[in-house]
N, C-alpha and C positions, 0 to 999 in steps of 0.2 A: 679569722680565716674562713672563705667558704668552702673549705670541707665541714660538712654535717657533722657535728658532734655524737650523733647517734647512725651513722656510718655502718652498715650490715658489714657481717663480719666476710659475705662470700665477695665483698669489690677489698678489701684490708690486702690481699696478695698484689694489686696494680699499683699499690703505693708505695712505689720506689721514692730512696732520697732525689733522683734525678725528678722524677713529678713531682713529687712534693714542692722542690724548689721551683720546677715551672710556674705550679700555681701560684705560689708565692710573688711570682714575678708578674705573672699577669690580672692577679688580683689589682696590683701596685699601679698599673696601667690601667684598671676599671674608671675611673673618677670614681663621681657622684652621681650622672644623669644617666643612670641604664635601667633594661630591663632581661630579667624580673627583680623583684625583690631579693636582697644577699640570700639571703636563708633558703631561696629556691633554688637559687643558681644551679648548685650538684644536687637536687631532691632526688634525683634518679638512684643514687649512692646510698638510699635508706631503703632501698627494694629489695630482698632477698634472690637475689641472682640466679638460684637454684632451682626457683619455683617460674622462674620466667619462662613462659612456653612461646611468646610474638611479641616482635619488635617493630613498634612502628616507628619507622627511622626519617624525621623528621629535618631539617634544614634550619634557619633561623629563627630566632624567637619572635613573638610580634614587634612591631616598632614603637606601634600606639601605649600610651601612658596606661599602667594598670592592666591589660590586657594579658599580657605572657603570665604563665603560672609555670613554668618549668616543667613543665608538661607535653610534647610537641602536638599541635594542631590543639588542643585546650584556650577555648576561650576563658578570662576570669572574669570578665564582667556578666557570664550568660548563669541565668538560674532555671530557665525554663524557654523551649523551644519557639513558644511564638511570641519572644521578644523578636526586636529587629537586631542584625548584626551582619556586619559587613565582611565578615570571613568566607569567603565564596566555597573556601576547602573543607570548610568544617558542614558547612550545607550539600556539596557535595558527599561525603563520606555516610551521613545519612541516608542520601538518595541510594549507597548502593547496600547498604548497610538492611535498609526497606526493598530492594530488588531483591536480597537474596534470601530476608526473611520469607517475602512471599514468590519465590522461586522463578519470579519473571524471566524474559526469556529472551524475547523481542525489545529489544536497542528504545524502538520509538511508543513501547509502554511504558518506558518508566516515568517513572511519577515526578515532576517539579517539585522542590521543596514544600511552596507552598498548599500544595496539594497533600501531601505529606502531612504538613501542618492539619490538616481535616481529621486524616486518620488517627492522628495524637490524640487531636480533641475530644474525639469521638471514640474513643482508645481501643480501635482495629487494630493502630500500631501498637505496640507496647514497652514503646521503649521507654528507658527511663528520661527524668529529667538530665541537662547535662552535666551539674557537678556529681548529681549522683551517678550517671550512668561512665562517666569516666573514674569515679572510684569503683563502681564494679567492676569494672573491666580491670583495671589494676590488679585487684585482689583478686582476679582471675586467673591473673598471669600475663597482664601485658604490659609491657616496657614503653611509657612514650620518652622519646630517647632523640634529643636535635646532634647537630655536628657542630652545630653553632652557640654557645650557652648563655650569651647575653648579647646585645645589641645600645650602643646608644639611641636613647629615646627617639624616637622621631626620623632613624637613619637606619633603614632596612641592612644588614650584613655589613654594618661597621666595624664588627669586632670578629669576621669571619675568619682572619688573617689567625688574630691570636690564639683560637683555642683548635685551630688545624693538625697540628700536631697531640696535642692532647685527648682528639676523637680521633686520631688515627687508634690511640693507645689505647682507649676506650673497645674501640670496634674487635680490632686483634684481640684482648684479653677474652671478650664474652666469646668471641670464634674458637679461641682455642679452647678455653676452656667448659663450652656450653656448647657443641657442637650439633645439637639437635634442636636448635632454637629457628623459629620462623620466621623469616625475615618481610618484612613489606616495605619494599622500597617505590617509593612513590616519587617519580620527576628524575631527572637528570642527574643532579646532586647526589638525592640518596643513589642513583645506581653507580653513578663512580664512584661512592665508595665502598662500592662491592669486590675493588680490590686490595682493602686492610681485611674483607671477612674472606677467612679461605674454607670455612665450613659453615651449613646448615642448608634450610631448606628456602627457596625464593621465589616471593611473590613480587614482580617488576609490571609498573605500569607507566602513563606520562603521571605526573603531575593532576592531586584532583582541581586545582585551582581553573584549569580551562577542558571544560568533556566536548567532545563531538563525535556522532557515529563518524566520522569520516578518517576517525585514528583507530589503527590497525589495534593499538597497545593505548588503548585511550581507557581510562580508570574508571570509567561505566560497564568497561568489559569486563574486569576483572575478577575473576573467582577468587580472590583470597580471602572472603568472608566467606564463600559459601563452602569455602573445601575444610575450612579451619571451624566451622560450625559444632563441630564435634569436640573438642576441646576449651571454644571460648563463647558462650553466651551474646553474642553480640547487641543484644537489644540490653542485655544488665541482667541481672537477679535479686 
């Protein structure tokens, strides 16, 4: 079964026999050639629900073999920043992640990834490495959380059909029930499904995958790191 055997006890009230059986159903429908790994599929379901303060509300898993960790925007093959990696959103997220540590202000200061990559090296910046800096943020309190939870290999939003209903059910349970929780929705996707969340607080931008000063709502603008500073360490601990 991919529900987690070690299952937090605050998601155990969303598992109705009617989900239960969905899963059951669309497990049945998985094959063999997806991703993530089984065991990751629900990892979201072993977080303590109560402690979540921000949700970064994710879309699809990657497509690429090995890559998706069940985690949304989590690269699995990255261990340290200046590997190469073809994730455009995970380098963006950085860049603004680095604007609001150093309070920038001005659009055409920020800094390039690779420029970024200097302050790492030279450790002005301080972030962490990435698997560890996405385990710190976890244990912070932040939920990385897709709508989509598996993909066949190689086929970007193959499996987006199936688990549509099951993130509606998702989204609903933490709204009602966690109604203080921070929401980051990033692109289009995550904001339409800003109507299964009928509570909490929101941070709406496009998509980090393509930035330009020339969007009004473009994800380089965005304060949801620097307003949320105060609650979640964004560089790690």
């Amino acid at each position: 079964m991919i529900i987690p055997s070690n299952i937090h006890p605050t998601w155990k009230p969303l598992f109705t026999k009617d989900l239960i059986n969905e899963l059951t159903l669309i497990e049945s429908k998985l094959g063999e050639n997806y991703n993530p790994k089984k065991e990751q599929i629900l990892r979201f379901l072993t977080t303590d629900l109560s402690k979540v303060k921000v949700i970064w509300l994710g879309q699809d898993v990657y497509p690429a073999k090995g890559v998706a960790t069940g985690r949304s925007f989590e690269v699995g093959s990255l261990s340290d920043w200046s590997q190469p990696f073809r994730q455009v959103s995970v380098k963006n997220i950085i860049r603004l992640v680095h604007k609001s540590y150093f309070k920038i202000e001005k659009y055409g200061e920020i800094k390039s990834f690779s420029e970024i990559k200097g302050d790492i090296a030279n450790s002005k910046f301080p972030i962490l490495r990435p698997d560890k800096w996405f385990d710190s943020l976890e244990k912070q309190g932040v939920l990385f959380l897709n709508t989509s939870f598996t993909c066949e290999i190689g086929k970007a939003n193959s499996h987006k059909d199936l688990w549509k209903n099951f993130s509606k059910e998702v989204l609903s349970f933490i709204s009602k029930n966690y109604p203080s929780v921070q929401w980051f929705l990033w692109g289009k996707e995550a904001k339409e499904s800003k109507s299964y969340i009928k509570s909490g607080i929101f941070y709406e931008s496009r998509h980090p995958m393509m930035c330009s000063a020339k969007y009004e709502d473009d994800f380089l603008k965005s304060d949801c790191f620097v307003n949320t500073w105060d609650v979640i360490n964004w560089v790690g601990n």
